[in-house]
N, C-alpha and C positions, 0 to 999 in steps of 0.2 A: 353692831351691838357689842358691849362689854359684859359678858357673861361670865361668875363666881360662883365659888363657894363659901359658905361663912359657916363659922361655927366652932366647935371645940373638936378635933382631932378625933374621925372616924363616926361623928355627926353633923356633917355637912350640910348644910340644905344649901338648893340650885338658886342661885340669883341674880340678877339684872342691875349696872347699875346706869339708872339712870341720867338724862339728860343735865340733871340740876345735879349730879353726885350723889342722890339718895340712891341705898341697895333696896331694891324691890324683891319678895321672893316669888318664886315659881314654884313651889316646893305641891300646886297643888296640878300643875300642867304637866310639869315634868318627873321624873323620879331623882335625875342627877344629867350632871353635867357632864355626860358621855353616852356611847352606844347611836341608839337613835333617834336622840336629843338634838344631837350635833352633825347629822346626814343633811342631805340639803333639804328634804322634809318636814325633818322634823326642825329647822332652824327657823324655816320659811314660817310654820306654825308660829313660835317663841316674836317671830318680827312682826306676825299681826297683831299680839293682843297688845292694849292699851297700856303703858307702864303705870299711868297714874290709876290703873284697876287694882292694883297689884299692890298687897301690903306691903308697909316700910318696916323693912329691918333695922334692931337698932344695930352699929358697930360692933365687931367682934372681930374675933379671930380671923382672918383669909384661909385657907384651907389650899391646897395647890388648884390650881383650876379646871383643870378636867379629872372624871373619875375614868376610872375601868382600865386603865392603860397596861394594856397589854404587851408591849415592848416601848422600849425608850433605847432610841437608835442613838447612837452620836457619830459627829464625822471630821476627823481630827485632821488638823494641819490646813485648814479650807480656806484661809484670810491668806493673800500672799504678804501682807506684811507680817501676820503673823509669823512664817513660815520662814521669812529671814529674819526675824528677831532671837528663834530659834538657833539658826545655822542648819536647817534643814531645806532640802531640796521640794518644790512643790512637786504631788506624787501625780504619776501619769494619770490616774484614777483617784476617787475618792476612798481615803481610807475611814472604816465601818470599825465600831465598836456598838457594847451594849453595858448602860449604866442598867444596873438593878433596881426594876419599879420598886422597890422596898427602899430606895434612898429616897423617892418622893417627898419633899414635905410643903409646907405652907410656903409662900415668900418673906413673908417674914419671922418664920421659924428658925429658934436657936438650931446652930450646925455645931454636930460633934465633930471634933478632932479627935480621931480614934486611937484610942493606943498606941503609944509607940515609933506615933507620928512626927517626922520633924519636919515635915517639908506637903505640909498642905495650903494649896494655892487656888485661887479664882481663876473664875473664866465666863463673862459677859455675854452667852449666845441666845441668837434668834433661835426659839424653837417654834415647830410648825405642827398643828393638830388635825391628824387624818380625819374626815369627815363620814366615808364612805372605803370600802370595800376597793384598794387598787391592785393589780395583778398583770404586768405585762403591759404595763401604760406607755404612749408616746408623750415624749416631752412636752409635743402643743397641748394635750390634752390633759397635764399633771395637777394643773390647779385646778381644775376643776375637782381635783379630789380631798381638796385641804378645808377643813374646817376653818379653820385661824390661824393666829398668831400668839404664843405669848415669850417674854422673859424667861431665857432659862440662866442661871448660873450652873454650871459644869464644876463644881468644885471637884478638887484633884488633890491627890496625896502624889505628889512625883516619885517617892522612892517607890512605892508600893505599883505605882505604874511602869518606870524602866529601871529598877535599879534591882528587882526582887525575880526575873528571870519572866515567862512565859507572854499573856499577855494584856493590854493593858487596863483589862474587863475591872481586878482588884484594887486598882488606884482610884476608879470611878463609882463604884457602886457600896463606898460606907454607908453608915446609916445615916440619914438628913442629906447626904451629899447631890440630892436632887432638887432645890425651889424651883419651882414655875407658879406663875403669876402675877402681878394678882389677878390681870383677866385673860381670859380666850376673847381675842380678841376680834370678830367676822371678818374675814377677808375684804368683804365690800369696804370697808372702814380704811382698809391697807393698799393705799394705791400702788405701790411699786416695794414688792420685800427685798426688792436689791439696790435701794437709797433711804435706809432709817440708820438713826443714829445712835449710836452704842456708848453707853459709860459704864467708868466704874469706879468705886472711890474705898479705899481704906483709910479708916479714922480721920475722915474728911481729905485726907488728900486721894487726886488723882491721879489713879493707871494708867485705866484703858478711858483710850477717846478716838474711837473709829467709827466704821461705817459698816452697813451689809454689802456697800456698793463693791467693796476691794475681796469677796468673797469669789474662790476660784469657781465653785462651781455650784452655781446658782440654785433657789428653790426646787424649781418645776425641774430642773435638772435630777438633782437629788430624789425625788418623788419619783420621776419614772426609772431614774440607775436601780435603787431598793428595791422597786417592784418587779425588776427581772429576776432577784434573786429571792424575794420573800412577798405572799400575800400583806400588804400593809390595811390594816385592820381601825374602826371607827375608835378616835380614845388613843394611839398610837403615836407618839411625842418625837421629833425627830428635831435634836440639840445639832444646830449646822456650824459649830466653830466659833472660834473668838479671836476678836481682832489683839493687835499686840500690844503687851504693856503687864501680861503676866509674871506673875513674881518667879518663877522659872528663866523668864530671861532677861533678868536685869544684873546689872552686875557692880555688885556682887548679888545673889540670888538675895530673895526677899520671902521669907514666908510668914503664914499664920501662927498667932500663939491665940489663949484664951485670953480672953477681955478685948481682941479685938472686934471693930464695925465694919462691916463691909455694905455700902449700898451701891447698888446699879439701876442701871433702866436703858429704854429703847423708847426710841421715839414715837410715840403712840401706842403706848403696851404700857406706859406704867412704871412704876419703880418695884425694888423689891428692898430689904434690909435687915441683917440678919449679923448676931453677938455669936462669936465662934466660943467656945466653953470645951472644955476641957471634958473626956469621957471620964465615967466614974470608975 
């Protein structure tokens, strides 16, 4: 299933879109596109009923596609071509960051460049939507706790991340600096999350053009490392890295101004697209 939200900004209703590309709503099954929506219960529910039961929405707004999300993990350096595009070493472990759920927005929602900013950059990642309640999970048993899949962009301000001293929590979580969507995607639908394909393009040309496959440390990997160190919760977004071709490592560096377009996508997740604008 391709599961959304549509609407205007903090009225979202839940919905489906269907086979033919119509968005159907749920808005009378479910409350939203998180919590116990998206458990394996309440998903099992959403895949019985009939889509052509289910009123048609017309087009609107996407809205980010899960609600409630209570942490938004990131895990940096995880593509190893990314990691020598960089000039950085791959780390023995994965390194953990947290974007601030208040940078959430639509996928195709205007992204501020925040004050001050010279050096704000893209980043094309698989993110993965907890389902259920994980805590001390084995690896065999990790997917079994993921809801889905959707497009995350990791937008980044580099100075504000290594250039401004402590760590790199402030480069990541400006405001808009989170699109997911436009769908949660069901896992059933995602035959292997370590062979989809990754773009990404500014003002029509393209950056990034990789794989999840060159990702050092796998989904269900990732799922059970977190869960030794943090309960991971239903609605919990975990951004697994971007392959190379980031404006950070080209040379000479490349970054964002206002007026530019940035679109990306993954391969069976959708595109997302989004006019970077200058803060007021």
């Amino acid at each position: 299933m391709k599961l959304m939200r549509v609407g205007e900004s903090g009225r979202e209703k839940p919905a489906l879109l269907d086979s033919t590309g119509k968005i159907r709503d749920l808005s009378a099954h479910v409350a939203d596109i998180g919590g116990e929506a998206i458990s394996p219960a309440g998903l099992a529910r959403i895949a019985a009923l009939d889509p052509q039961s289910l009123p048609e929405l017309a087009p609107s707004r996407i809205g980010a596609c899960v609600a409630g999300t209570g942490k938004f993990i990131c895990i940096g350096l995880n593509f190893s071509d990314h990691a020598a595009e960089t000039g950085a070493t791959v780390p023995p472990e994965p390194i953990i960051f947290m974007k601030a759920t208040s940078a959430i927005v639509g996928p195709n929602d205007n992204v501020i460049i925040p004050r001050g900013s010279e050096k704000t950059d893209w980043e094309v990642e698989l993110g993965v939507v907890i389902g259920k309640t994980a805590k001390y999970v084995a690896e065999a048993e990790a997917l079994d706790y993921v809801a889905g899949y959707c497009v995350s962009n990791d937008v980044s301000e580099r100075a504000f991340q290594t250039e401004r001293s402590g760590q790199w929590t402030k480069g990541k979580s400006c405001d808009t600096f989170g699109p997911v969507g436009p769908w949660l995607v069901t896992k059933d639908e995602i035959v292997d999350p370590q062979n989809l394909g990754m773009w990404l393009k500014v003002n029509g040309q393209t950056m990034q053009n990789g794989s999840s496959k060159t990702m050092v440390y796998g989904v269900a990997y990732l799922v059970s490392y977190l869960s030794q160190f943090m309960s991971l919760h239903p609605g919990d977004v975990i951004s697994t890295g971007t392959p190379p071709g980031v404006g950070m490592g080209m040379k000479p560096p490349r970054f964002l101004k206002a007026g530019d377009v940035v679109e990306l996508g993954i391969e069976g997740l959708g595109t997302q697209k989004q006019t970077f604008v200058a803060d007021r």
